[in-house]
Every structure is written in C-alpha cells, then in structure tokens.
N, C-alpha and C positions, 0 to 999 in steps of 0.2 A: 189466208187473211180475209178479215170481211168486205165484202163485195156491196152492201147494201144492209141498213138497219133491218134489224128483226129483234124488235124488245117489244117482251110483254109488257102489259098497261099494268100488270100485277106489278112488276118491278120498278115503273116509275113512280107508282101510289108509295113503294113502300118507303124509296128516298123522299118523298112529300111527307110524308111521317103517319099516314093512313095506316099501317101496317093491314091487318086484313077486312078494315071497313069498308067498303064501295064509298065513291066520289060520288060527290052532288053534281048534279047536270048539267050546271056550268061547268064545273071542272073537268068532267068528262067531254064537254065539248070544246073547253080550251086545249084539252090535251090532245085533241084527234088531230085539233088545228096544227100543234107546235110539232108532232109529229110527223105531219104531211110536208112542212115547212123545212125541218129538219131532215126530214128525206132529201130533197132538194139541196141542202148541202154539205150530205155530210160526203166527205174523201180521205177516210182513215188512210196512215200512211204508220207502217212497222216497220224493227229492226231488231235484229239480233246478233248473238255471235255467242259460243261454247268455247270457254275458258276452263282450263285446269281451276283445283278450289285449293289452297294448302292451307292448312290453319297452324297458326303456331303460339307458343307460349305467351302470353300475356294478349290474350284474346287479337289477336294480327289476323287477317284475312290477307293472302295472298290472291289476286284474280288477277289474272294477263299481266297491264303494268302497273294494276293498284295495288296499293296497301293500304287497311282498311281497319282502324282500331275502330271497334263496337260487340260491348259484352251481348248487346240482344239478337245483331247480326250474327256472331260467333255460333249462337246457342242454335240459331234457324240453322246453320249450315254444318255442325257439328252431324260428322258421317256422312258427307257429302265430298266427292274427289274431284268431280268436276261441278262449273255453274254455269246458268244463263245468264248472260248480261240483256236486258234486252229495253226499248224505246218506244213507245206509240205515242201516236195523234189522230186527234180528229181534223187537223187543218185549220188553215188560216180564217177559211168561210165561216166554219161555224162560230170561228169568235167574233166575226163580224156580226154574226144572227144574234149574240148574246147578246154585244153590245147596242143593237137596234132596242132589242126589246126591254132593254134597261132605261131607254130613256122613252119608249113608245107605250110600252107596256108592262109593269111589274108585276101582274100573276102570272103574265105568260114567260117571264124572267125565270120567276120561281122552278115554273115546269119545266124550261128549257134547260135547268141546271140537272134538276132530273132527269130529263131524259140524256144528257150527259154523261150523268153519271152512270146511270144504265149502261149507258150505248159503248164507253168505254171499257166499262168492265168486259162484256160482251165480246169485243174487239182483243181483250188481251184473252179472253179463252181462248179466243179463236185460234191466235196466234198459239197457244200451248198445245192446242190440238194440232195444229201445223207442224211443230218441234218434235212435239210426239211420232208423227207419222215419218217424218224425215228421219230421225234419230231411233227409231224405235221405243223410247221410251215409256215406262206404263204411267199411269196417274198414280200411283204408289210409290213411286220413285221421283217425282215433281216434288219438292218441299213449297208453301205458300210462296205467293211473290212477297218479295221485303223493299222498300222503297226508300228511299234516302227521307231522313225528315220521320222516319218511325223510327219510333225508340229512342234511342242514341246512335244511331247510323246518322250521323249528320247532312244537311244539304249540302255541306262545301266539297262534297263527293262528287256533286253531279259535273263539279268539272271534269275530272277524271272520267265517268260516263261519258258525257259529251264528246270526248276528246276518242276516246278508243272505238267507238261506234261512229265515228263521223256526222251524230244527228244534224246538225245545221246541212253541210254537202250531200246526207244519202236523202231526208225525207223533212228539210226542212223544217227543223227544229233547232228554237236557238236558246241560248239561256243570257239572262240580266246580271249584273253585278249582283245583286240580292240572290242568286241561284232558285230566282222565279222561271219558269219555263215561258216561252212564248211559240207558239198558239198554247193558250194556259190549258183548255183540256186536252194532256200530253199526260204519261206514265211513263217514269223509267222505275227498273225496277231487276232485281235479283234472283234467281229461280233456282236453288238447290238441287243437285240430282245425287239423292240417297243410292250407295253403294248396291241394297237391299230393298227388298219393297217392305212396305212400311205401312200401317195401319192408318187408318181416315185423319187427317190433321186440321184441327179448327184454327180459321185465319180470323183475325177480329182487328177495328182499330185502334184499341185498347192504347195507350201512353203515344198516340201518330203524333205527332206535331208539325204533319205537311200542310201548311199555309194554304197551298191552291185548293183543299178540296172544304168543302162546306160541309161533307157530310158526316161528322167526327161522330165518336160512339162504339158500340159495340154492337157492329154489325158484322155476323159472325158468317163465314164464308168455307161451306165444306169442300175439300180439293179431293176427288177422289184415286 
C-alpha cells in the first residue's frame, strides 16, 4: 500500500490537460505548492478481498454475495474464474484540502484535483502490485479495473461493494443515498483474474459515467 505520495509532475500536467507541453511558471510553482500541501495530508487507506467470478447466461455476474447484470462488466470478466473486489481512499483530510482551496483558491483547486487524480490512480497500482506479490499473480492475468458507473455496471452496485468489504468499519468509507462515495477521492472497483496470461490490455474512459471524477475521456491506461 502507499506509504507516501510519489507522482510525477508529468502526470498531474497531463490531468490539467497539458499533455506533453511544460507548464508556465506560475503553474509550475502553484504545483510544487499543492504538492508539498498535499503531502501533508495525504493517509490512503485500501481494501480488498478474492472472490470466485461465475458468469452465466444472460450476462449475470456471480461475485461472493453479488449478482451483477452488466453486458460491459460481463465482456471485462469473460475468462476470468476468480476477481478482485477491491476499495481505496485518500481520507477524510484531503477532502478537507479540497474543500479549502475551493473556496481560497481555485487554480490551486484545479491542481489539487489533479494531483488526485494522479495520486489515486497511483495508490490503486500500488495496491495491484501488493495482490500480485501476495497472490502471486502476473500483470497478464490482472484484467483493467472496472468500476461501478462505467459502462452499464451501474452505481447502485456500490451498495453491494460497500456491504461485503465493510468500507465504512475497515477504512472509513461511507456511501450517500445518491451512491456518491464520501471522502469523494475513494475508488471501488473490479479486478479480473484471467484463467491464462493474456496479452497487453488498453483500459480507457470511453462510455464512464462515474459522476465523482472530473477527468472523463479517453485516457488510455496500459495494464501490463
């Protein structure tokens, strides 16, 4: 699990929508700012758990005690016998910082969502590489993560998530009537384990319809 930020500036330019231009000197130096700031609160907190996967006719997902109708879910887990259920957060503090700088400061808002978003993705490798080492698994046998609110995997799933992983009681994550997550930079999400190893697989946003993240598109994520 991560123990301390380590994101490149490459990767928060590239959720600011820079992709490989250099940042102007303000920006470069508001960013060093929200980073050092950011250091300062961040306390990621994960969770997981390996579930049998059963798939059956009319696109059903069986996992521990859910059942799971989604044609795009089905197709990610399609040759997959077991999955990952798994939860992160960045904590309560960082939404605190968000919230500050929403009302203090909005370009430091902006970066702060990237670096977020960075620091989360980050945080769930982390975690895969953790599963990997524990489980032995190779990155060929990881399918992308799938997240409730892509595709047609709907949010009213995440009660089910919620429920079977204990997030509020293990690491203090809770969920709203709406199935908005709270501390909102939080990731649940689905992890396939191919039968076989399997060739490089591109993860993208392509049709997400997850409300909490900002950074919709197709941002294309290779899982190796």
């Amino acid at each position: 699990m991560t123990t301390k930020i380590n994101i490149k500036k490459e990767e928060v330019l590239r959720y600011l929508g820079y992709g490989g231009k250099a940042a102007d000197t303000a920006t470069q130096k508001l960013m060093e700012e929200v980073l050092l700031e950011a250091a300062e609160v961040f306390d990621s907190k994960s969770i997981y758990q390996v579930f049998p996967c059963i798939l059956q006719a009319g696109n059903i997902i069986l996992l521990g005690d859910m059942k799971i109708v989604s044609d795009d879910l089905y197709k990610n887990l399609t040759g997959c016998k077991k999955a990952i259920l798994m939860a992160v957060t960045l904590g309560q503090k960082w939404d605190k910082l968000a919230r500050r700088y929403a009302i203090t400061n909005l370009a430091k808002a902006a970066i702060f969502q990237a670096v977020g978003a960075a620091t989360i993705e980050q945080v769930c490798d982390d975690l895969e590489e953790q599963i990997k080492k524990e489980h032995g698994f190779f990155w060929q046998k990881l399918r992308p993560r799938f997240s409730p609110g892509y595709g047609d995997f709907s949010l009213k799933y995440q009660k089910d998530i919620f429920k079977i992983l204990e997030c509020e009681k293990r690491i203090g994550l809770s969920l709203t009537e709406g199935y908005m997550m709270v501390p909102a930079k939080s990731i649940t999400a689905i992890i396939g384990i191919a039968d076989e190893k399997e060739k490089k697989q591109q993860q993208n946003c392509n049709g997400c319809t997850q409300e909490q993240c900002i950074f919709g598109g197709d941002r294309g994520k290779t899982i190796n």
